[in-house]
C-alpha positions as CSV (number, residue, x, y, z in Angstrom):
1,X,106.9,160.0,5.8
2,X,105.6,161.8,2.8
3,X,106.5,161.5,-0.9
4,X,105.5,165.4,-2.3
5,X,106.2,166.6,-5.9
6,X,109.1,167.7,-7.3
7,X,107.4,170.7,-9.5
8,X,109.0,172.5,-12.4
9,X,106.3,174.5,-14.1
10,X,103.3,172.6,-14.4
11,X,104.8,169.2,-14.3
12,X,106.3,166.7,-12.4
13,X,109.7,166.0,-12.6
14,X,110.6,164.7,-9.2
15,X,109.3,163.1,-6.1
16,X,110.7,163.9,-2.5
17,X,110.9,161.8,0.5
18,X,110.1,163.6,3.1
19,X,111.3,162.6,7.4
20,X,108.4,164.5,9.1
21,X,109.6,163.9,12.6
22,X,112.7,165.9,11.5
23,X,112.3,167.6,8.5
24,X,115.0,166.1,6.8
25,X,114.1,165.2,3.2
26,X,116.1,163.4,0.0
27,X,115.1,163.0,-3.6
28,X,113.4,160.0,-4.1
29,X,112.7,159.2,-7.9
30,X,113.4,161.3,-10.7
31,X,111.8,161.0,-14.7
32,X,115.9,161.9,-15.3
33,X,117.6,158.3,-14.6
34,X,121.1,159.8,-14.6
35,X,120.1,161.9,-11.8
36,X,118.9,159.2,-9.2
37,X,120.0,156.1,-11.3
38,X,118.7,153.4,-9.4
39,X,115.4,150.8,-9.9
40,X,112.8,151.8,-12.9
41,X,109.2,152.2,-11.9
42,X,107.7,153.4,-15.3
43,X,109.1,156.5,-16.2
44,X,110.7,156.9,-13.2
45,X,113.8,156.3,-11.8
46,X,114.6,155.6,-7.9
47,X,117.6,156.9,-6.1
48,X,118.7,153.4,-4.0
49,X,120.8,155.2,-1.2
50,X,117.1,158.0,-0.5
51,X,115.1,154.5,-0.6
52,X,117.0,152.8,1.9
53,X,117.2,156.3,4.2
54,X,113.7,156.6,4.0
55,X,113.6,152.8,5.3
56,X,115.7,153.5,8.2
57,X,113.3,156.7,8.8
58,X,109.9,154.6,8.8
59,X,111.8,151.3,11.0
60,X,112.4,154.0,13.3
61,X,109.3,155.9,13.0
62,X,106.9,154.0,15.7
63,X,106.2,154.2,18.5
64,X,104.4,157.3,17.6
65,X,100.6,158.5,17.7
66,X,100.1,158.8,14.1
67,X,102.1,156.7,11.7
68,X,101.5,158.2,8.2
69,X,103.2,156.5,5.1
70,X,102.6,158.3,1.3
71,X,102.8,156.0,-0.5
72,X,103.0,152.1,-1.4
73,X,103.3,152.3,-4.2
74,X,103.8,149.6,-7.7
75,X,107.5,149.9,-6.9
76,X,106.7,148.4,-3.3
77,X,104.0,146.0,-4.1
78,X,104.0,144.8,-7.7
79,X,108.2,144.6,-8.0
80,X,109.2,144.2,-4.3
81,X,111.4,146.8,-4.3
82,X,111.3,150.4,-2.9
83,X,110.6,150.5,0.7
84,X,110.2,147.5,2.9
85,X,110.3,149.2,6.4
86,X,107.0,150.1,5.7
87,X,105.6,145.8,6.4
88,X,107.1,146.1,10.0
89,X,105.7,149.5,10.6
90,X,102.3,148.9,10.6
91,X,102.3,145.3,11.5
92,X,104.3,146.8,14.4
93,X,101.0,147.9,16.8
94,X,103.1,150.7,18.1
95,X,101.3,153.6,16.7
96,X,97.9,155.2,18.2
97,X,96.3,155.3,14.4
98,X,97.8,154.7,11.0
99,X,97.0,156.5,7.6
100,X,98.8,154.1,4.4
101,X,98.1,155.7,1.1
102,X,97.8,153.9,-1.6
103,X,96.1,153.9,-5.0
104,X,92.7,152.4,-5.7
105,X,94.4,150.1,-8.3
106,X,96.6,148.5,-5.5
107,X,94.1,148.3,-2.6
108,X,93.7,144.1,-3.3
109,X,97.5,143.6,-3.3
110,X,98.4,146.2,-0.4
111,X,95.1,144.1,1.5
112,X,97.2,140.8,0.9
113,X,100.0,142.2,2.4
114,X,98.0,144.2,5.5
115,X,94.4,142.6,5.8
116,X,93.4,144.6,9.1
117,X,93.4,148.0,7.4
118,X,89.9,149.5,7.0
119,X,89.4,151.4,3.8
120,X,88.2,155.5,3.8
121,X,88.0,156.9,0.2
122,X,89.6,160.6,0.5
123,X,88.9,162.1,-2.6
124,X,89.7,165.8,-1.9
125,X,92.5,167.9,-0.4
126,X,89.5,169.5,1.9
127,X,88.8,166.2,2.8
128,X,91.7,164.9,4.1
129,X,92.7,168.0,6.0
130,X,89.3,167.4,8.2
131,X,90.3,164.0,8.4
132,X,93.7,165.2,9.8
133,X,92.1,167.6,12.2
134,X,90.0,164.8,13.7
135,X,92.4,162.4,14.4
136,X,94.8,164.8,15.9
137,X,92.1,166.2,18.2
138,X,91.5,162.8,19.5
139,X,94.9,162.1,19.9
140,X,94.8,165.5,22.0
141,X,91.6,164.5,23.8
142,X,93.4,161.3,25.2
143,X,96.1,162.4,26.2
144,X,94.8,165.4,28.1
145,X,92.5,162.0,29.8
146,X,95.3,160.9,31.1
């Protein structure tokens, strides 16, 4: 799962969820409550019936090679709400490798929750792309191993 920008000129007015297995994707949180109306993060405003699609998505997203889960966020750690799915999913096992984001503000509370996660630092865009490459090419080099 991925949580890109909703983008109306040069800001920020919306955040997707996004199903990558299928494509499928539903407005997540929007600054306009009326439009999502559901918990308040800060300016935004969740939709409740995207949150709990996108946990069905991630409870049904291993087993899989690369579980990938943007983000965990404030709404998930510091309130309890948002997504929940995303606890099970990586305690699960049932994944080759497993890339969480979340912020550098949240890394002690997401490390209460998950204290077998190592920590890598992507800072750029070019960064995490190579990152990408190479865990995908390993995945490839296994498998053609087998």
């Amino acid at each position: 799962m991925l949580s890109p920008p909703r983008m109306e000129g040069s800001g920020r007015t919306g955040i997707f969820v996004v199903d990558l297995r299928s494509g499928a994707q539903r407005l997540l949180a929007s600054l306009d409550p009326v439009e999502t109306g559901g918990p308040r993060m800060g300016s935004w405003s969740f939709s409740a019936p995207a949150l709990r699609w996108a946990d069905e998505v991630l409870a049904r997203a291993a087993p899989c090679d690369l579980l990938v889960v943007d983000e965990i966020g404030p709404l998930e750690l510091k309130l309890r709400q948002g997504l929940s799915a995303w606890r099970g999913a990586l305690h699960s096992d049932r994944y080759r490798a497993a890339l969480a984001v979340v912020r550098p503000v949240l890394e002690e509370e997401f490390r209460l929750d998950w204290e077998r996660g190592a920590r890598l630092l992507i800072t750029s865009p070019d960064q995490a792309l190579g990152l990408a490459g190479a865990v995908f090419s390993g995945i490839a080099d296994t498998d053609s191993q087998r």
